[in-house]
C-alpha positions as CSV (number, residue, x, y, z in Angstrom):
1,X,99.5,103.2,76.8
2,X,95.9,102.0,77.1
3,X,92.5,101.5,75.5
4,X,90.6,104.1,76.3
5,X,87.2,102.1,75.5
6,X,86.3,99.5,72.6
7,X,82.8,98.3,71.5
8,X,81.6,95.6,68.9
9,X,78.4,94.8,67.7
10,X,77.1,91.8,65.3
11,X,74.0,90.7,64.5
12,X,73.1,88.1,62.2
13,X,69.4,86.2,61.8
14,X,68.4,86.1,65.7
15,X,71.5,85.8,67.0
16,X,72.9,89.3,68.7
17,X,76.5,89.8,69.8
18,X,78.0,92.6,72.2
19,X,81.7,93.2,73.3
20,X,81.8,96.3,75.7
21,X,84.9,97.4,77.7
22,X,86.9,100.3,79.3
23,X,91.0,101.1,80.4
24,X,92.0,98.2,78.2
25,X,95.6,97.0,79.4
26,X,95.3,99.1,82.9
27,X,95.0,98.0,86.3
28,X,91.1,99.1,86.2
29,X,90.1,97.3,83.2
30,X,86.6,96.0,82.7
31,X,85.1,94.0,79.9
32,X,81.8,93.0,79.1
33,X,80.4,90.1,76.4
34,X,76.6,89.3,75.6
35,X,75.1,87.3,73.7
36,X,71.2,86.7,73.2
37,X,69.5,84.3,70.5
38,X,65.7,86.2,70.4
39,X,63.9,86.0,73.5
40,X,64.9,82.6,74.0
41,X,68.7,82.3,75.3
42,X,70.8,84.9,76.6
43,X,74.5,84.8,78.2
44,X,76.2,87.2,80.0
45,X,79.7,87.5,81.1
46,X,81.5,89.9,83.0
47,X,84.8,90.9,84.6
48,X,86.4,94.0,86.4
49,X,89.6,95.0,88.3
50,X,89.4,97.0,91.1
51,X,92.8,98.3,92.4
52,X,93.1,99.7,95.9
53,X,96.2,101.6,96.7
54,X,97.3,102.4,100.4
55,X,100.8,104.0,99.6
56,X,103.7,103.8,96.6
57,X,106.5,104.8,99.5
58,X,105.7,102.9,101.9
59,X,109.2,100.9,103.7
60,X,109.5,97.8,106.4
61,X,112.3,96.5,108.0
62,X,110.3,92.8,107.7
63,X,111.1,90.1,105.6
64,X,108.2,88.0,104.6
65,X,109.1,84.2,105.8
66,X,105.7,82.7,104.2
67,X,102.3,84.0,104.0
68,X,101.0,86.0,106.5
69,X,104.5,85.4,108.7
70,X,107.0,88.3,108.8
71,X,110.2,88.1,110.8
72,X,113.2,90.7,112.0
73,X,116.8,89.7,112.1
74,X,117.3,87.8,115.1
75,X,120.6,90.3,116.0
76,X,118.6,93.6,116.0
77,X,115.9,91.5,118.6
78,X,119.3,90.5,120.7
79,X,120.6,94.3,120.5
80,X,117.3,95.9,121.2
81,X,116.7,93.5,124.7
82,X,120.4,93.8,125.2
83,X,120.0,97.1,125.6
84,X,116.6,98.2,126.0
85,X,117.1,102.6,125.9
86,X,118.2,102.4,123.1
87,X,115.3,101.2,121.3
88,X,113.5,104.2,119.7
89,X,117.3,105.2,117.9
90,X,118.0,101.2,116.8
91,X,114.3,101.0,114.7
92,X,114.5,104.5,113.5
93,X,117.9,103.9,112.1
94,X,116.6,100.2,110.4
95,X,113.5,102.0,109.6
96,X,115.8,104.6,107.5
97,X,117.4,101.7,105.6
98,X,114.4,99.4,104.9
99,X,113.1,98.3,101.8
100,X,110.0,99.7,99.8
101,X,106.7,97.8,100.2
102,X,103.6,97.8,97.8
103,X,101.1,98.7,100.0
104,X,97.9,97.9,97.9
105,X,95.8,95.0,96.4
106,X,93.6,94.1,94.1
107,X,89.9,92.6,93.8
108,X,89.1,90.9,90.5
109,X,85.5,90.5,90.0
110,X,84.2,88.2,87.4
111,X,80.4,87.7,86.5
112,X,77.7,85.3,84.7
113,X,74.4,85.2,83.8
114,X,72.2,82.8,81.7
115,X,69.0,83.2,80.9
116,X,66.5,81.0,78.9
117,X,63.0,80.1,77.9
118,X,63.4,77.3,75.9
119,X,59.7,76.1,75.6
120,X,56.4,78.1,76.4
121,X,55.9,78.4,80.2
122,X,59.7,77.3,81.4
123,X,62.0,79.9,82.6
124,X,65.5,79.7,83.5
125,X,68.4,81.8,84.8
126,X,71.4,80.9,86.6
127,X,74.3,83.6,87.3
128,X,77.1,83.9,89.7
129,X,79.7,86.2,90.5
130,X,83.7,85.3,92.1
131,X,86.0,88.0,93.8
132,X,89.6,87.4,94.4
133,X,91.5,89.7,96.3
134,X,95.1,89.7,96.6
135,X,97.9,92.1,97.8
136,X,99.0,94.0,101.1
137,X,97.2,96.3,103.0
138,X,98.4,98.7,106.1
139,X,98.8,97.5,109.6
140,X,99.6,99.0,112.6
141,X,101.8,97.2,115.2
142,X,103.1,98.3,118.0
143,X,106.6,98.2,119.2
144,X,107.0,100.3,122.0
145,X,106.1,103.4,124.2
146,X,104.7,106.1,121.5
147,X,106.2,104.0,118.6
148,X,105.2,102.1,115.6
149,X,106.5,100.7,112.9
150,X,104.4,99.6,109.7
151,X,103.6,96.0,109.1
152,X,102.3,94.8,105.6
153,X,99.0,92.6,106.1
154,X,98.9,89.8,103.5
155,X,95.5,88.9,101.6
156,X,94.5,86.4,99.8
157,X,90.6,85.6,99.7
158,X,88.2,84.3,97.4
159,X,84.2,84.9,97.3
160,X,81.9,82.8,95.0
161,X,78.0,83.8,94.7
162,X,76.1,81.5,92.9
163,X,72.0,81.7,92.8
164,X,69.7,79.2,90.5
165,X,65.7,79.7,89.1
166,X,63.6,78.0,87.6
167,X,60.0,78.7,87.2
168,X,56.7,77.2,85.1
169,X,54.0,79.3,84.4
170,X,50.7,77.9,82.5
171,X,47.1,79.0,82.9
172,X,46.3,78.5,86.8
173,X,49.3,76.5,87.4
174,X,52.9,79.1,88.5
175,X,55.4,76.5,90.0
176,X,59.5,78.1,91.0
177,X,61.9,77.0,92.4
178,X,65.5,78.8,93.7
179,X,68.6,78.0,94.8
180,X,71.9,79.2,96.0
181,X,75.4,79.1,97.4
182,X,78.0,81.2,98.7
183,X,81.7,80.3,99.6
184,X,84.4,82.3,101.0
185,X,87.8,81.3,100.9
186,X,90.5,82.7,103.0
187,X,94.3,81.6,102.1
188,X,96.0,83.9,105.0
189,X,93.7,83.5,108.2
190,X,96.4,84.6,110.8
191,X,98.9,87.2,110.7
192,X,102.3,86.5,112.8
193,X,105.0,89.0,113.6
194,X,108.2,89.2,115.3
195,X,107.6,91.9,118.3
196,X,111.5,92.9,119.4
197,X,110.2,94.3,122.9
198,X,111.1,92.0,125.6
199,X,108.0,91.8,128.5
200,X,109.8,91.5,131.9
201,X,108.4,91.3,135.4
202,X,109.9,95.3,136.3
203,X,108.0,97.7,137.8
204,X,106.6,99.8,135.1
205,X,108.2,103.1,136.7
206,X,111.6,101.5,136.2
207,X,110.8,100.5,132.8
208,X,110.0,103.8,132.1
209,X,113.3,105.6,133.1
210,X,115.4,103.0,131.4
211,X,113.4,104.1,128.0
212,X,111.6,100.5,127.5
213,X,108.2,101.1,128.1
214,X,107.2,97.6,129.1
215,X,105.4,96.5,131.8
């Protein structure tokens, strides 16, 4: 169950009231709120959910150690460089018995805006706007000669926009001034992965008959 949409309106002397929104309890929600007093004031506030799905049957052998670190058993590593040939048949098999992975994430975007003119000739707005992102996303490692296996990529990042004005405007006199910032803040910078092939010093023709593709 959801809400389809909702809306409220008030007014009352100068003062005017708005409450938008859409998908009400679902993943892709969005809401909106205003406010305004005349021409003077004015608030805006804003947010939105913005879901991005990669798969819903998507399976890793991986086990997620921490953020951004994802680790295999240390016996299938000693099996597979045990005995090399037998590589393609031992991650196929673990691939067969892995567990189900969310393969998607999420961007929350919230917004603000002010606006005001509180004496004759001053104007000023301020607004900003803040993403977070969260979830895992697709990505391809390889393993091997013509193989692959799927490896979850964590995020975790956080945007902030922020831009300030403010103006004065009377007769032959027009004065502004703006400002601004932008931050971006990424939790999970580096992505580290357990790689089961074993990188010898054999001849890659040699490699190649014994099934292990390295070089």
């Amino acid at each position: 169950a959801f809400i389809s949409s909702f809306a409220l309106r008030e007014s009352y002397d100068r003062n005017w009231f708005s409450l938008y929104g859409v998908n009400g309890l679902r993943k892709d929600q969005s809401s909106s709120l205003s406010w305004s007093n005349g021409v003077r004031w004015r608030l805006d506030l804003g947010y939105q959910e913005i879901p991005h799905r990669f798969s819903e049957t998507g399976r890793t052998p991986f086990s997620e150690a921490g953020q951004g670190v994802w680790t295999l058993p240390d016996s299938l590593q000693s099996k597979i460089q045990g005995t090399p040939s037998t590589y393609v048949a031992t991650m196929t098999d673990l691939l067969a018995g892995a567990s189900p992975v969310d393969l998607s994430f999420r961007t929350d975007v919230s917004r603000a805006r002010m606006r005001a003119r509180p004496a004759r000739g001053w104007q000023f707005e301020l607004k900003g706007t803040r993403r977070q992102r969260s979830g895992k996303k697709p990505y391809g490692a390889p393993f091997g000669f013509n193989s692959a296996i799927e490896l979850p990529e964590q995020i975790s990042q956080r945007m902030v926009d922020a831009d300030a004005r403010a103006s004065f405007q009377r007769e032959r006199v027009n004065v502004e001034l703006t400002g601004g910032v932008s931050l971006f803040d990424n939790k999970v910078d580096v992505l580290r992965w357990d790689n089961p092939k074993r990188l010898t010093d054999t001849t890659y023709a040699a490699a190649y008959v014994a099934g292990d593709g390295s070089r």
